[in-house]
C-alpha positions in Angstrom: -1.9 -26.6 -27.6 -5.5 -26.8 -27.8 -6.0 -26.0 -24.2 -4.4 -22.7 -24.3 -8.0 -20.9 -24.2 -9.3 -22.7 -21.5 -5.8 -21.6 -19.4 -6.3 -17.8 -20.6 -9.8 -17.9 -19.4 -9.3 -19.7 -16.0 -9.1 -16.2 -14.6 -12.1 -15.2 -15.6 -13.5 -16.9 -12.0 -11.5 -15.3 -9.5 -12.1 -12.0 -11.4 -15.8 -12.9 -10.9 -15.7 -13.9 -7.1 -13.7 -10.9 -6.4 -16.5 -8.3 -8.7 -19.1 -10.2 -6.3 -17.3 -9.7 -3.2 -16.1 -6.8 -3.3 -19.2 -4.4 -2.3 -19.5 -5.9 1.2 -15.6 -5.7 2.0 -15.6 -2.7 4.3 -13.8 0.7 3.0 -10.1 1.5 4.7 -9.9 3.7 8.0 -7.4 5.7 6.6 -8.9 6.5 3.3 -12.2 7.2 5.0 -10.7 9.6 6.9 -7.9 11.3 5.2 -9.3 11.2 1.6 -12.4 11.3 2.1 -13.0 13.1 5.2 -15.7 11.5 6.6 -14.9 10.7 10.4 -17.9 9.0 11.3 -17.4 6.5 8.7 -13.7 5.8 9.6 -15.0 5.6 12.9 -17.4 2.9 12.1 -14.5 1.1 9.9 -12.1 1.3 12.9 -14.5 -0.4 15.1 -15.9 -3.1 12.8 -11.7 -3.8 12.3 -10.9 -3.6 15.9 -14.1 -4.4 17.4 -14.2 -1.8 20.5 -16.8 0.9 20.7 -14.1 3.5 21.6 -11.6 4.4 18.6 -10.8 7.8 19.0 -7.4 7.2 19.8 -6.8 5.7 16.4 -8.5 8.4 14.3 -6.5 10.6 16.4 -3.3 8.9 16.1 -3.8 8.6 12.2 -4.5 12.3 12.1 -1.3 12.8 13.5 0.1 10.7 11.2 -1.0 12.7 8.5 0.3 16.1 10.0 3.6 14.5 10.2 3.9 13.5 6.6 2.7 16.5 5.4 5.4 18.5 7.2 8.2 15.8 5.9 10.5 17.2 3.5 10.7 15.6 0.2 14.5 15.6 -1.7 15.6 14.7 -4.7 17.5 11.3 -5.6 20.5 13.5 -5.9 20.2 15.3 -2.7 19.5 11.5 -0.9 23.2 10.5 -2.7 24.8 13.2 -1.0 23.9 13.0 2.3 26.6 11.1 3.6 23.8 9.3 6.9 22.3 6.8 4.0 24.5 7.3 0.9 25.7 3.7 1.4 22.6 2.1 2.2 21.0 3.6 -1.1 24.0 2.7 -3.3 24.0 -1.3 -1.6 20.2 -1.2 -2.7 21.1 0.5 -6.2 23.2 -2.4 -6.8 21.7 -5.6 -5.1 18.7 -4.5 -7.5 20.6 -3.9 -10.8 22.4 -7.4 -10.0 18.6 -8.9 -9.6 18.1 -7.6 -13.3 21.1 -8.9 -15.0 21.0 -12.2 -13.0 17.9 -13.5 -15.0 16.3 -14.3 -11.7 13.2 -13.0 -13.2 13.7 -14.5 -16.4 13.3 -18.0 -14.6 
């Protein structure tokens, strides 16, 4: 019982490497560029990850992406239980997670 502080505060060093290292991990492409809106950055990011000098097939590919999403529909949980193309996959994962819940699997 006595050791229960020093368990609690065992994760004070990974907190601390992770403060540390943080500032030189490089930024995400994608949140350069969509969020942000800075190309050139994303640009940079893209090559540091994929180490070419020519990346504009990825900044255009995730600006494409982007379009994409924007233009997708969103429905309701309702509306996604009455189309008939995934009613049964939704209500097999419905289920297989409610079972997870009252299994006390996480309980363990």
């Amino acid at each position: 019982e006595s050791r229960w502080p020093y368990l609690f505060g065992a994760i004070i060093v990974p907190s601390l490497i992770q403060v540390v290292i943080l500032p030189f991990l490089p930024e995400s492409p994608r949140y350069l560029l969509l969020e942000k809106h800075n190309t050139s950055k994303a640009e940079k990011a893209f090559q540091t990850f994929l180490g070419k000098d020519d990346v504009s097939h990825e900044v255009e590919e995730v600006l494409a992406e982007s379009r994409v999403q924007r233009n997708t529909k969103l429905v309701s949980i309702l509306q996604l239980l009455r189309t008939r193309a995934v009613q049964w996959q939704v209500i097999t994962v419905i289920i297989t997670m409610g079972c997870y819940q009252l299994c006390g699997l996480n309980a363990v």
